[in-house]
N, C-alpha and C positions, 0 to 999 in steps of 0.2 A: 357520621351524624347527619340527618337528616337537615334540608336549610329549612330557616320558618316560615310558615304560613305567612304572614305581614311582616317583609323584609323589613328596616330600617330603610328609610328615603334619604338617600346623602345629596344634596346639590350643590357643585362646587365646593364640595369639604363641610358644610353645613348640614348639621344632620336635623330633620325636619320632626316635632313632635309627636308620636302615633295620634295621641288626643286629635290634631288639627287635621290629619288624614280622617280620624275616623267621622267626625263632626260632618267632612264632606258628603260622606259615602251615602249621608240621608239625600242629597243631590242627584245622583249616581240612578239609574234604572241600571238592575238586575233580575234573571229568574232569582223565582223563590228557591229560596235554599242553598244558595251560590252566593257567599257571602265574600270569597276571595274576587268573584269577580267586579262587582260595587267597588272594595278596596284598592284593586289594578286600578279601576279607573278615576275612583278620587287620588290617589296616588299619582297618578298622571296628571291631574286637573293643580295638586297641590303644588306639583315638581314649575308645570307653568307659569302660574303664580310668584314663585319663589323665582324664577329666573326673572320676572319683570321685576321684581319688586328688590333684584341686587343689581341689576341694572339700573332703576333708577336712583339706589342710594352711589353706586358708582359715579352715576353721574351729576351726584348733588343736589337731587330735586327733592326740595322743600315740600313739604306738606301743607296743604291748605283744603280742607276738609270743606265739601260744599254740603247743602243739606238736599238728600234727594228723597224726602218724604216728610209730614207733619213730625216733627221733634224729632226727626231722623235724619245723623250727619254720616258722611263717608268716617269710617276709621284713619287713621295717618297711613296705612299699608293702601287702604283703595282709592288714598288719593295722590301718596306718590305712584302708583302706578297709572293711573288717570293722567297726571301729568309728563309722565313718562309715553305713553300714548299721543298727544296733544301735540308733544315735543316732536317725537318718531313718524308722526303717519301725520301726512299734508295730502289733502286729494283737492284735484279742481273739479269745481263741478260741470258738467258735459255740457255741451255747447246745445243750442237749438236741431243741429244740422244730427248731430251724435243722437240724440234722443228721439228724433222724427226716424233715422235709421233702424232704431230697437222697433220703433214701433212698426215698423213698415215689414219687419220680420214677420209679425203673425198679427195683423189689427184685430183677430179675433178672439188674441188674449183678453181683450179690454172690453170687456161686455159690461149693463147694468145688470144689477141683483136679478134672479131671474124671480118667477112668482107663482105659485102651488096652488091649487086647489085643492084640497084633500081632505078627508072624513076619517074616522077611526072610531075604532072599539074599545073603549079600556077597563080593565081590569084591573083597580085600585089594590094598592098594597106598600107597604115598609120594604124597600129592597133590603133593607139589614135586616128583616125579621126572618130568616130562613125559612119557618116553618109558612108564615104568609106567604111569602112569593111565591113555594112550592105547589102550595094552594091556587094560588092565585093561576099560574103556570099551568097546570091540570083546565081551570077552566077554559084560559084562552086559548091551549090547546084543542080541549072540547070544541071552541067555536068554531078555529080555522078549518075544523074538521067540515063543520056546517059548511061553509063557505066552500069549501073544494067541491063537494054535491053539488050546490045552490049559486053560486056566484052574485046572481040578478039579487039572494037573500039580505045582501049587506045592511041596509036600512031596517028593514024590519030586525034583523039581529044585534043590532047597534040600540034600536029603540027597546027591545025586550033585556039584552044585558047588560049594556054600556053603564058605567056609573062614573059619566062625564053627562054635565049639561047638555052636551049637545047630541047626547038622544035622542032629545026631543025632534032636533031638524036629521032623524038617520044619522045618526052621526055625523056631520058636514061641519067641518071648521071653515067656510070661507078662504079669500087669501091670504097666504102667508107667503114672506120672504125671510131672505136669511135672517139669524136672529130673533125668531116670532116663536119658535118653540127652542126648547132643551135640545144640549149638542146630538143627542141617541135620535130623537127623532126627525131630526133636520139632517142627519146623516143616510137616516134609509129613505126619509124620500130622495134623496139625490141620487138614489141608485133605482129608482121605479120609474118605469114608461107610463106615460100614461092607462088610464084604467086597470095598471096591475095594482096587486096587493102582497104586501110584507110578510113574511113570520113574524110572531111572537116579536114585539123591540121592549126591550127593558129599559125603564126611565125612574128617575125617582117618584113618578106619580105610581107605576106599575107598569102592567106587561097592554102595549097596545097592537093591534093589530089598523094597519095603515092602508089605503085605498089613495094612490093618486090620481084625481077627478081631469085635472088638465095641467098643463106646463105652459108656463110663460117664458121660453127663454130671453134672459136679457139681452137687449139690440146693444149691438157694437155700436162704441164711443168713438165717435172724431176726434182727432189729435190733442185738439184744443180744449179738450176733457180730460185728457189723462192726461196731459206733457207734463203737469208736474210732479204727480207720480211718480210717470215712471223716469224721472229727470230724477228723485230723492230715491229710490230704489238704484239706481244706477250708482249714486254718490256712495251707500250707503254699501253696495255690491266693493265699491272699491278699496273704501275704508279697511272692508275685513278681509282684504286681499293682499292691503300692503301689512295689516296686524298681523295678519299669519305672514308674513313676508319674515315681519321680526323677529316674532316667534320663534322662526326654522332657524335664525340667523344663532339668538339666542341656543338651540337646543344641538345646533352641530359646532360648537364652538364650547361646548359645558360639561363635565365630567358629571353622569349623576349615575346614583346605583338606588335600587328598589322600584325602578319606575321603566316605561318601555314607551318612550315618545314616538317610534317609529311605525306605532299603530295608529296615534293621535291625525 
């Protein structure tokens, strides 16, 4: 007999609900059409869970439900395990001398935002509309095509097609820093040198074609800008080092079947 598709998840003798596994699996990134593989892995996320949360009834922790959003309380499960957390993992926070070291490793992690100048072409459209975008995609094809001939063409092809305002200035958005546009096209300018330009970028406005005008890279920060940063990154680094610490502790010490934590 074949075994099945969605094992039973037993932990410690506890056999856990399919319903609660599959609930996760909306959590879970999977390819499309790989449905066991989602399942592996809320199965694994559930099997975790389920070991913090007999731990903490082992250990007698009372549930006190805080509220971590408007009308919205922990369950009794996320808050013994939260307390169970609280209990298990004690970090101190890093000294002056510790934190001046991280930074001293590379000060050029610690930059301010940097600053774009950049213009674009856009070609408006419903990304959900398939048959628009496809439309829409054909034209701004069309342009880039212009553009590869003509490069110096940008503006005047910005002001003839563009169905953004700022056709009227060639296309030219002025500056921008991070967060001043949508994640798609704050992503491809991050990748353009100055006075290149993009393929086709798909955003919920439509398909733009993007010209980086200039780069501001942001000046590195002196210590006494970032120390507390990277002083709460450091704190924050250790917390989920000594969690997985318990974790391991919990998962090599526990009998469980339908689950494979040695992937986790």
């Amino acid at each position: 007999m074949n075994a099945p598709l969605f094992p039973d998840l037993i932990v410690n003798g506890q056999t856990v609900p399919h319903a609660r596994i599959a609930a996760e699996t909306q959590n879970q990134q999977a390819p499309k059409g790989k449905p066991g593989i989602a399942w592996r892995k809320a199965a694994n996320a559930v099997a975790i869970r389920t070991l913090l949360l007999q731990e903490a009834m082992a250990r007698n922790i009372a549930p006190d439900p805080q509220q971590v959003g408007p009308g919205r309380f922990e369950t009794d499960e996320e808050a013994r395990i939260r307390g169970l957390l609280e209990q298990s993992v004690r970090v101190t926070p890093p000294t002056v001398e510790q934190v001046a070291a991280e930074w001293r490793k590379d000060p050029s992690r610690f930059r301010a935002p940097p600053l774009w100048e950049a213009s674009h072409i856009l070609i408006a459209c419903d990304p959900r509309d398939p048959a628009a975008r496809e439309n829409a995609l054909a034209r701004i094809t069309a342009i880039a095509t212009m553009l590869t001939s003509d490069p110096k063409g940008f503006a005047a092809l910005a002001a003839g097609h563009s169905e953004c305002g700022s056709k009227d200035s060639g296309g030219a958005l002025g500056q921008l820093g991070p967060g001043d546009t949508v994640p798609e096209f704050e992503a491809a300018l991050r990748t353009l040198s100055e006075g290149e330009t993009s393929p086709p970028v798909l955003t919920r406005h439509g398909y733009h074609i993007i010209r980086l005008d200039a780069l501001a890279p942001g000046q590195v920060l002196p210590f006494e800008a970032v120390q507390q940063n990277i002083a709460e990154a450091m704190e924050k680094a250790a917390w989920a080092r000594q969690a997985r610490s318990l974790v391991d502790q919990l998962v090599s010490a526990a009998k469980i079947e339908g689950a494979d934590l040695s992937m986790v």
